[in-house]
MITI-829631 format. One record per residue: z, y negated, x of N, C-alpha, C, O, CB in turn; residue in three letters. Coordinates in steps of 0.001 Angstrom, whole numbers, padded with zeros to 6 digits, always signed. Atoms other than C-alpha are relative to their C-alpha. Glycine has a CB too. Layout:
// residues N
ZYXZYXZYXZYXZYXALA
...
This chain:
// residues 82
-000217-000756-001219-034048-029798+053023-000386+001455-000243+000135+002187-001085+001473-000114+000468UNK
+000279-002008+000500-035628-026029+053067+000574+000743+000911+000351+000896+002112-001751+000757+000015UNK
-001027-001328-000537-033324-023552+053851-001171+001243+000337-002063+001408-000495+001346+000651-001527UNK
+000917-001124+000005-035376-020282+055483+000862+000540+001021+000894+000393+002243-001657-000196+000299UNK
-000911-000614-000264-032553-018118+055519-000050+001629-000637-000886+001899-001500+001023-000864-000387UNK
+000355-001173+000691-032240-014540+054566-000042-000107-001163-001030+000215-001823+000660+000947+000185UNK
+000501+000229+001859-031614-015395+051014-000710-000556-000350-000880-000363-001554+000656-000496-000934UNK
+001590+000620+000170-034347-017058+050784-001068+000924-000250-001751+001059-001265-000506-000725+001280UNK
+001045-001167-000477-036492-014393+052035-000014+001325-001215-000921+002038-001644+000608+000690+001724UNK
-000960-001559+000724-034013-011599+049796-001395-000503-001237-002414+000133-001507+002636-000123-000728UNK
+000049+000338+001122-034887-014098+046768-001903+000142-000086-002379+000801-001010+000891-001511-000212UNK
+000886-000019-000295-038477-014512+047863-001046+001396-000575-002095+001338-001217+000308-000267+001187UNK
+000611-000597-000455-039428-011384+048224+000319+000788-001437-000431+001729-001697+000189+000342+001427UNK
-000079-000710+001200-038186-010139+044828-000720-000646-001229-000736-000286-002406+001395+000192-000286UNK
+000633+000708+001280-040189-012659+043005-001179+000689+000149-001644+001319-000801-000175-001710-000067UNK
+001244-000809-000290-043382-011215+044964-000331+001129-000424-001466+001431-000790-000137+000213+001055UNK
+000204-001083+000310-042662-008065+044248-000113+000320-001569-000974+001068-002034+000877+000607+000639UNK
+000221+000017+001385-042028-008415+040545-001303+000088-000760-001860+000773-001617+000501-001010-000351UNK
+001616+000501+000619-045198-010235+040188-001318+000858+000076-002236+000962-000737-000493-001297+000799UNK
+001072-001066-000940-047419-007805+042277+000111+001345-001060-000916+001907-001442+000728+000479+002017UNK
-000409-000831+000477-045469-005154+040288-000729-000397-001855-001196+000563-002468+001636+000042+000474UNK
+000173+000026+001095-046379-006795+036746-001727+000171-000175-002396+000822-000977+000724-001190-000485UNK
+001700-000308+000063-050100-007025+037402-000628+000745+000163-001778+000942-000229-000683-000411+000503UNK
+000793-001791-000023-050527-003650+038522+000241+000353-001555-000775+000626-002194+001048+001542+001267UNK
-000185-000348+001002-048909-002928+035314-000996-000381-000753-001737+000488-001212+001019-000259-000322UNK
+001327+000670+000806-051494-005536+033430-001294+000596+000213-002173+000651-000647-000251-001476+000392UNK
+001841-000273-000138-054742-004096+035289+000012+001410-000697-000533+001852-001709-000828+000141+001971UNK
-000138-001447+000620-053609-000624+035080-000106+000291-001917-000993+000861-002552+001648+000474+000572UNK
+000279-000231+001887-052940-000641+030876-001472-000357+000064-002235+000607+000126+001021-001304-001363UNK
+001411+000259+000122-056567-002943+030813-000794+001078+000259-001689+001361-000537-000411-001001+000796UNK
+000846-000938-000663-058006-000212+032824+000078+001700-000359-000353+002637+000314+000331-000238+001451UNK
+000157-000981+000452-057370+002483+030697+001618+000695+000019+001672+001444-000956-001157+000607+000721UNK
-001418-000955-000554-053453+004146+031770-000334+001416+000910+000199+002516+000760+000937+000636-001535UNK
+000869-001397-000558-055666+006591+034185+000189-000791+001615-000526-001628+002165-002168+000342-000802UNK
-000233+000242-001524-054222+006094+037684-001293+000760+001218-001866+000389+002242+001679+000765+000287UNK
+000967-000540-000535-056459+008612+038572-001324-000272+000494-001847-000041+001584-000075+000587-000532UNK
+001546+000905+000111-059813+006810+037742+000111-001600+000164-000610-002473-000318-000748+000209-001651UNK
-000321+001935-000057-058196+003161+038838-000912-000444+001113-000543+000044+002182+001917-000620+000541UNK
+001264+001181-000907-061033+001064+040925+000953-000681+000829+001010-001893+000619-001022-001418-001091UNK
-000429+001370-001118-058936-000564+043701-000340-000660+000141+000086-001740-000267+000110-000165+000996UNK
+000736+000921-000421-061662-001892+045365-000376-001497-000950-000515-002701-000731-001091+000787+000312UNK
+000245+001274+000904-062344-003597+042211+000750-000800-000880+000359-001817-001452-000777+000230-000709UNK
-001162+000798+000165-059000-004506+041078+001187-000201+000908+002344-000411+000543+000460+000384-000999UNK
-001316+000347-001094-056950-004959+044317+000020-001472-000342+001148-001838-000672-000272+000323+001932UNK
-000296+001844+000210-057583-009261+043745+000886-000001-001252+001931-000649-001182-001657-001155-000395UNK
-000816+000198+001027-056165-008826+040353+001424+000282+000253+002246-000060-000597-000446+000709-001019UNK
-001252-000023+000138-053086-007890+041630+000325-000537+001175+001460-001012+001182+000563+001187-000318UNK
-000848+000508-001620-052489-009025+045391-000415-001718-000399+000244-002405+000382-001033+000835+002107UNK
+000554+001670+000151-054148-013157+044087+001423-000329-001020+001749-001440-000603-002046-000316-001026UNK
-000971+000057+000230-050898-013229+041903+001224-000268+000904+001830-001323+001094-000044+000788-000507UNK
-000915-000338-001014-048563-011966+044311-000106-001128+001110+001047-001443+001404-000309+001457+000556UNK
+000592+000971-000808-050068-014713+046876+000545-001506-000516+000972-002437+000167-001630+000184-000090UNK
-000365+001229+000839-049316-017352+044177+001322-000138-000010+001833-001251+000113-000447+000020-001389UNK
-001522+000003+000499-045751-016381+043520+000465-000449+001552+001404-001219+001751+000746+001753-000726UNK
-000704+000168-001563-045318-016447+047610+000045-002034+000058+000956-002855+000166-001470+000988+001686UNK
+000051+001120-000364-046833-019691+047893+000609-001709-000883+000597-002894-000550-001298+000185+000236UNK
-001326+000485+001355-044432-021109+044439+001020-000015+001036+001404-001040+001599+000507+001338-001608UNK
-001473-000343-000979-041668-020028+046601+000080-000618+001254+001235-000847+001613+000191+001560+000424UNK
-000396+000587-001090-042302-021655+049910-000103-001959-000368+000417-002965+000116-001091+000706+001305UNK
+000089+001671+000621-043395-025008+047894+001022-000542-000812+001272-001726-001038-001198-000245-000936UNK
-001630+000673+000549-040225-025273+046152+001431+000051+000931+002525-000428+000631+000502+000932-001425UNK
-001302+000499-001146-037799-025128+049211-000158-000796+000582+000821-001240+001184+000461+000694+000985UNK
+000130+001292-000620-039670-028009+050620+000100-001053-000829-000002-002192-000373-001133-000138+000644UNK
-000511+001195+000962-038826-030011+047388+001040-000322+000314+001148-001394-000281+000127+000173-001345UNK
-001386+000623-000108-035415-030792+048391+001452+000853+000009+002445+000969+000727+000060-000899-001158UNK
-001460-001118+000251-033132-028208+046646-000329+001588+001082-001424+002008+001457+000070+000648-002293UNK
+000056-001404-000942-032633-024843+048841-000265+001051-001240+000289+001116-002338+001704+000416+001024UNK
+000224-001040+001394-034374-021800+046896-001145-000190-000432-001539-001323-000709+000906-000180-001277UNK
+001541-000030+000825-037844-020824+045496+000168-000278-001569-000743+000029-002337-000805+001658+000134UNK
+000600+000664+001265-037219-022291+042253-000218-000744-000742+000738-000741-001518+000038+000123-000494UNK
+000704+001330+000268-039080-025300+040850+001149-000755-000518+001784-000379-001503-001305+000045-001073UNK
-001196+000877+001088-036432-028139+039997+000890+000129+000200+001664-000733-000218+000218+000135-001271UNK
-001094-000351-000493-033931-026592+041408+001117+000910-001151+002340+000829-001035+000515-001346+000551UNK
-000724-000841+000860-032668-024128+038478+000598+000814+000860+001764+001046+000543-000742+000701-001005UNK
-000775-000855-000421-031656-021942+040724+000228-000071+001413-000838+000334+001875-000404+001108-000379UNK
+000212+000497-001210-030921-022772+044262+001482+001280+000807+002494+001701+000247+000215-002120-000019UNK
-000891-000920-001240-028921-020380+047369+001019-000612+000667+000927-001761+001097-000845+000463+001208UNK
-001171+000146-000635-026049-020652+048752+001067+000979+000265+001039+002087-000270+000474-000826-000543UNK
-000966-001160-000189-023020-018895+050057+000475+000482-000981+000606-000248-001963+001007-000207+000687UNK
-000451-001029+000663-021644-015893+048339+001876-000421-000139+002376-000691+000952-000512+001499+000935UNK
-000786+000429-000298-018157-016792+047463+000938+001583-000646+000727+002078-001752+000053-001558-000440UNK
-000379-001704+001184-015864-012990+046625+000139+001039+001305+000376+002233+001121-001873+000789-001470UNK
């Protein structure tokens, strides 16, 4: 059953960002540590084709069964109990 509930979305959206966040990190070091002289044009895929992946991880594991973007159900959403 896929839950597409805010926590979902919360959980979602922090995996994206991580990921998006680690590959800038990856191109950027590759590319010298020079923000200044960084090529977008020619490394925006290296980091948004990640980010794309992690989204589409995340909507393919709430239609497996368990509620929650993560494979197998390690980690699955539910109410907050506190």
């Amino acid at each position: 059953m896929a839950v597409w509930d805010k926590s979902f979305w919360k959980a979602t959206a922090e995996r994206v960002i991580s990921t998006v966040a680690a590959a800038l990190l990856g191109v950027v070091t590759v590319d010298g540590l020079s923000a200044a002289n960084f090529d977008w044009k020619a490394n925006i895929l290296l980091v948004v084709v990640p980010g794309v992946g992690s989204f589409l991880k995340c909507i393919i594991a709430n239609t497996g069964g368990t509620p929650g973007p993560s494979i197998g159900g390690q980690e699955t959403l539910g109410t907050r109990v506190g």
